[in-house]
Structures are given as structure tokens and as C-alpha cells.
Backbone bond lengths (Angstrom), bond angles and torsions (degrees), N, CA, C in turn:
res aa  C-N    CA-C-N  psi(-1)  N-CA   C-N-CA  omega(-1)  CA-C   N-CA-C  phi
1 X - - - 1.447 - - 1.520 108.02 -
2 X 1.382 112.01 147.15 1.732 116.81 175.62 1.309 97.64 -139.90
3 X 1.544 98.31 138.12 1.415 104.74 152.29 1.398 109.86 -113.45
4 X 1.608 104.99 142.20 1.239 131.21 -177.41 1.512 109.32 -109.73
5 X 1.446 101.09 126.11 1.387 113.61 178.01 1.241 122.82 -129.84
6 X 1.564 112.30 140.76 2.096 101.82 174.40 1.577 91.54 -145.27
7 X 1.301 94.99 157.08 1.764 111.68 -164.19 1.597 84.83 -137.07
8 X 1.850 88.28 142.41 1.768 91.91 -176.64 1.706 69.70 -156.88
9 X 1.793 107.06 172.42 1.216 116.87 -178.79 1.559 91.46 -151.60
10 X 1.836 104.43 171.67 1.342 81.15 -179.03 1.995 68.30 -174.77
11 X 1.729 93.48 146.91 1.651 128.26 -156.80 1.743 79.40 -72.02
12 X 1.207 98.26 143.71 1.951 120.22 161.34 1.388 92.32 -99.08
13 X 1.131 111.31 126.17 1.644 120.43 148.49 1.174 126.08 -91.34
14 X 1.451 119.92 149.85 1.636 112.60 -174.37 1.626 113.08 -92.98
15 X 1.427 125.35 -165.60 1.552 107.52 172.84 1.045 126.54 -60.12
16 X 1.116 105.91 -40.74 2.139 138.74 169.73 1.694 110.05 -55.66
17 X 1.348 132.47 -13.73 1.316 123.31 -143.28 1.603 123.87 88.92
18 X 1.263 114.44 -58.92 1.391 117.54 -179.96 1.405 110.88 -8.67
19 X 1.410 118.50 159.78 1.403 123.78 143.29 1.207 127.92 -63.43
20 X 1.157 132.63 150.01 1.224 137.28 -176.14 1.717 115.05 -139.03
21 X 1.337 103.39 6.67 1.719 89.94 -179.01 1.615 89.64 122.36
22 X 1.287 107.62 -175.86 1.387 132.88 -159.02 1.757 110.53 -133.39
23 X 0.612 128.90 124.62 2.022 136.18 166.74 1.647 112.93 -76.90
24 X 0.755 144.82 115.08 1.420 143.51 141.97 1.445 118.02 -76.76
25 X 1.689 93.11 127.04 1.647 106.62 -166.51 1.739 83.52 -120.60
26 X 1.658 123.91 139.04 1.129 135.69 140.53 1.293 107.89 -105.61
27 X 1.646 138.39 139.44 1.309 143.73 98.97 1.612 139.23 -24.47
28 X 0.863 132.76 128.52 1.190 123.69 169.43 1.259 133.36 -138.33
29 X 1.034 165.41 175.24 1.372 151.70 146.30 1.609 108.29 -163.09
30 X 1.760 101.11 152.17 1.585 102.10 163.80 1.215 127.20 -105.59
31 X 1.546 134.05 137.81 1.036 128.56 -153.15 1.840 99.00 -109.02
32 X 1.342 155.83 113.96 1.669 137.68 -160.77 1.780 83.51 -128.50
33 X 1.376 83.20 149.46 1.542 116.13 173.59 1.590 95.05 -64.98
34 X 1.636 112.81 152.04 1.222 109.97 161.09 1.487 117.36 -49.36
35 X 1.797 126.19 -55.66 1.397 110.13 -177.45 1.503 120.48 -65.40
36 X 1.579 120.66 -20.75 1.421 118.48 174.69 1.861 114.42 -71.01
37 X 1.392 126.43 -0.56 1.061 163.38 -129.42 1.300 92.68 -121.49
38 X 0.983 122.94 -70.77 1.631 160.68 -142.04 1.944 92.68 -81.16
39 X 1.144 103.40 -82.77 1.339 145.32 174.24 1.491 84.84 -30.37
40 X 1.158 113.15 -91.79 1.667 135.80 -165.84 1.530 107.10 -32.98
41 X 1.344 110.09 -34.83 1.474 113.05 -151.99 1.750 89.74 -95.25
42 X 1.984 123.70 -33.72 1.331 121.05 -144.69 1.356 90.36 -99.00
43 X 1.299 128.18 -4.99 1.651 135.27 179.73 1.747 119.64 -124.30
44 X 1.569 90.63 16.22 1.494 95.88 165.29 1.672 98.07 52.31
45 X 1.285 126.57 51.48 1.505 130.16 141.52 1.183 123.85 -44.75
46 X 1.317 104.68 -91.09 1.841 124.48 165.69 1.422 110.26 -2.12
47 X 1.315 121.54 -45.00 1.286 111.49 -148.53 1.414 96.55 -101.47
48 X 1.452 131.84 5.44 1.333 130.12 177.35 1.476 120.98 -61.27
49 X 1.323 104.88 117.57 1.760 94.15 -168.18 1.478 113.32 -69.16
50 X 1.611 90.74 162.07 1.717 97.57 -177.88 1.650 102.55 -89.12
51 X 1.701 119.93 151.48 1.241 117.37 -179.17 1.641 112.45 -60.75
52 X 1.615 126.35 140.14 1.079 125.90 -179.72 1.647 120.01 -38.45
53 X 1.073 118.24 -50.51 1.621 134.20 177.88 1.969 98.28 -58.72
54 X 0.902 122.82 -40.68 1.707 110.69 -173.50 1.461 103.72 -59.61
55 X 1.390 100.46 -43.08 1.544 130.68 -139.27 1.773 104.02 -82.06
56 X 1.367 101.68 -29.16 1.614 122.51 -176.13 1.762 93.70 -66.76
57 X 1.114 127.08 -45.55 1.791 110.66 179.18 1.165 121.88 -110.09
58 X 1.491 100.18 41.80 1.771 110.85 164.58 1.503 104.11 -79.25
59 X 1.138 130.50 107.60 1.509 130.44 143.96 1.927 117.22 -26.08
60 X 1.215 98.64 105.25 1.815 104.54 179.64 1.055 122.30 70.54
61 X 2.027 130.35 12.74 0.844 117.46 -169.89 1.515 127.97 -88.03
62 X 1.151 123.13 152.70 1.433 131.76 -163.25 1.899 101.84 -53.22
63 X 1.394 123.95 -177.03 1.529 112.36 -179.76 1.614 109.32 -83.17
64 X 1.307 121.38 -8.93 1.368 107.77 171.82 1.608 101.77 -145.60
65 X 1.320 105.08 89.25 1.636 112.32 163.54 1.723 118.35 -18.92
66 X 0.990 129.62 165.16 1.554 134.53 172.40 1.399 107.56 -157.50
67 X 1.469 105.24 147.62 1.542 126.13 -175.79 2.061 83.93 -46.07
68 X 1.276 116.04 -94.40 1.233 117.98 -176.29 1.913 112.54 -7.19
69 X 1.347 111.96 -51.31 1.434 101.86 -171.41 1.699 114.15 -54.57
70 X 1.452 119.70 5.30 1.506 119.39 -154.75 1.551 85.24 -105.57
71 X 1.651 126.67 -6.71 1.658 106.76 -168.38 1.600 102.66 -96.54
72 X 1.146 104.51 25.30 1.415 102.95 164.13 1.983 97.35 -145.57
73 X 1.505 94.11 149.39 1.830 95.93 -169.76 1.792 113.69 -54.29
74 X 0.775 125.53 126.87 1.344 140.93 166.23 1.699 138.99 -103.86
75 X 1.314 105.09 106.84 1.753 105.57 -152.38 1.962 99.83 -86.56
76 X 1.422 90.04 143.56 1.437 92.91 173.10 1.350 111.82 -134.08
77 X 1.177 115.16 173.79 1.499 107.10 -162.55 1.621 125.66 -151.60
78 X 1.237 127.32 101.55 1.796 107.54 -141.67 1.435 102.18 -135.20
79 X 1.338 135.66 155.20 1.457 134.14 -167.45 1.562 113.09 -97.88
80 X 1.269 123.30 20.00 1.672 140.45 177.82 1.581 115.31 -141.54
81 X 0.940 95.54 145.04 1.590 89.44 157.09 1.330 124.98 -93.94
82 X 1.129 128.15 1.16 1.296 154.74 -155.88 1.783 97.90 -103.20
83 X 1.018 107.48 -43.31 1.641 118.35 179.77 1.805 88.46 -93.85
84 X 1.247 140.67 -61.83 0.862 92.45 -163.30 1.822 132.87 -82.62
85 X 1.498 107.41 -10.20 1.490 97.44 135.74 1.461 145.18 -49.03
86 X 1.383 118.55 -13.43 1.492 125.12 169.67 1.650 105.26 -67.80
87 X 1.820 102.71 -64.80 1.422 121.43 -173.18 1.518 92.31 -41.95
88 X 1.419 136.40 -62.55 1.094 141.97 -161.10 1.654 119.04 -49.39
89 X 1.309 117.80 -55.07 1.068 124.60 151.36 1.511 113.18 -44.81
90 X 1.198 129.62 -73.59 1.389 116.74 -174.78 1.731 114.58 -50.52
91 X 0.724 133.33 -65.95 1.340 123.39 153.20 1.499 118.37 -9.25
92 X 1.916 124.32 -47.20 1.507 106.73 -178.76 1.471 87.97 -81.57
93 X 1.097 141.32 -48.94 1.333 130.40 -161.06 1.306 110.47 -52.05
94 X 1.797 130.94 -51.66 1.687 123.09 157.17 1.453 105.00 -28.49
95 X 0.916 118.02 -76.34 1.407 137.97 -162.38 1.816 96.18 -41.75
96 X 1.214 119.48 -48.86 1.575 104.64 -178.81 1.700 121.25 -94.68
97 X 1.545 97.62 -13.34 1.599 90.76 166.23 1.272 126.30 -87.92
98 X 1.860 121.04 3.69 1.330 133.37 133.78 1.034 137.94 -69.03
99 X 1.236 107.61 -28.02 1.674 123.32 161.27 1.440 116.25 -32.83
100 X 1.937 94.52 -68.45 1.440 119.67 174.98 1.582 110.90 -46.75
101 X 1.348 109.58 -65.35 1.645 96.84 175.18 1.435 122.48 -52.49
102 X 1.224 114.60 -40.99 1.592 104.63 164.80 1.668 126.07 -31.11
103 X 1.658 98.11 -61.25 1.448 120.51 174.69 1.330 109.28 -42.00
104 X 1.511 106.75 -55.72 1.561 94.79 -166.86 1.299 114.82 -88.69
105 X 1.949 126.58 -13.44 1.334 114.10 151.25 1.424 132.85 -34.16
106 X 1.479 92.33 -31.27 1.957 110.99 -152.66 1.374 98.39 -91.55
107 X 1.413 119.81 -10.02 1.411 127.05 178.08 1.642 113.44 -85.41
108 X 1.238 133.31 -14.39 0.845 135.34 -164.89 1.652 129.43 -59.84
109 X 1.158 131.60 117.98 1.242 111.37 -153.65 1.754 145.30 93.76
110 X 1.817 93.69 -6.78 1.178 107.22 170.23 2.057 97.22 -125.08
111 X 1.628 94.74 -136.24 1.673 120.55 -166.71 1.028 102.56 -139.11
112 X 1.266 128.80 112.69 1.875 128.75 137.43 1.377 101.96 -76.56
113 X 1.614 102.31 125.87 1.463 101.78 136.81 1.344 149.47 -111.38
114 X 1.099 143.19 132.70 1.474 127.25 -155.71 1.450 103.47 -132.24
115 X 1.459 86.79 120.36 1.498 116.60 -171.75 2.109 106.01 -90.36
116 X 1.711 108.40 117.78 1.063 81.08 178.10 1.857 99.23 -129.38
């Protein structure tokens, strides 16, 4: 699995012209292996919702975001950079607690053992 990210910003103007501040735009998207693909789709992955707070600066997004909405790029849009490094992080953290379900889809049928 990859997540793909691009950061762009872009000047607020005031009524006058003035400046007004700055926009933070993230991109994002997930990119899945055909078998993570596979997996995702036969254990109802996709449909894992995204946490309310990620989900709040999706540009157009439906009322409850889903893991699935990330396999195509998705723009977000935030008034800090500070937030949108937060969003950003939350995003890898989705990104690895799907991971995990992947893992343990992909386990199915065998043994972990965990040695502690």
C-alpha cells in the first residue's frame, strides 16, 4: 500500500486585493496492490469510515468519507499548516490501521506466532 501525497498553497485575497493569509491544499490518494485490492474489497475494507476530523477538509465529500474514497486523489483544504500536518498524519495512521487489516485478512488460514 502507498500513500500518495502533494501539498500546494495558494494566497487569500481580500475584497480590495490585499492579502489575506494563505490556504493549505493536501492531495492524497491510496495506491493497493492487486492482492491488497482483492483482500480490501472480499472483507469489506473500503468501506471503513474515515475519522470525522480527517474527513471535515475533504473538498465535496459525501457525509461519511470511506477508506475506499482515498483510491482515487482526494483534495483537502485547511487554514494552517499546522493542521494540515495534523490531517496528514492522520491520514498515515488510516493508512496503517488498514494496512493491519490487510495483514490479518492475508493471514487467514495459517498461524502467527508471537514470541514475547
Amino acid at each position: 500500500m502507498k500513500l500518495i501525497v502533494s501539498r500546494n498553497q495558494s494566497d487569500m485575497k481580500g475584497l480590495l486585493g490585499g492579502h489575506k493569509g494563505v490556504k493549505f491544499n493536501l492531495r492524497a490518494h491510496v495506491q493497493l496492490t492487486p492482492e491488497e485490492q482483492q483482500l480490501a474489497e472480499r472483507y469489506m475494507i473500503l468501506k471503513k469510515w474515515l475519522p470525522t476530523e480527517l474527513a471535515a477538509g475533504m473538498m465535496g465529500a459525501k457525509k461519511v468519507p470511506e477508506f475506499g474514497d482515498l483510491l482515487t486523489p482526494v483534495a483537502f483544504e485547511y487554514e494552517s499548516l499546522e493542521v494540515l500536518l495534523e490531517k496528514e498524519e492522520e491520514l498515515k495512521k488510516v493508512c496503517a490501521g488498514v494496512k493491519n487489516y490487510i495483514d490479518v485478512a492475508r493471514s487467514f488460514g495459517g498461524q502467527d506466532v508471537f514470541e514475547f
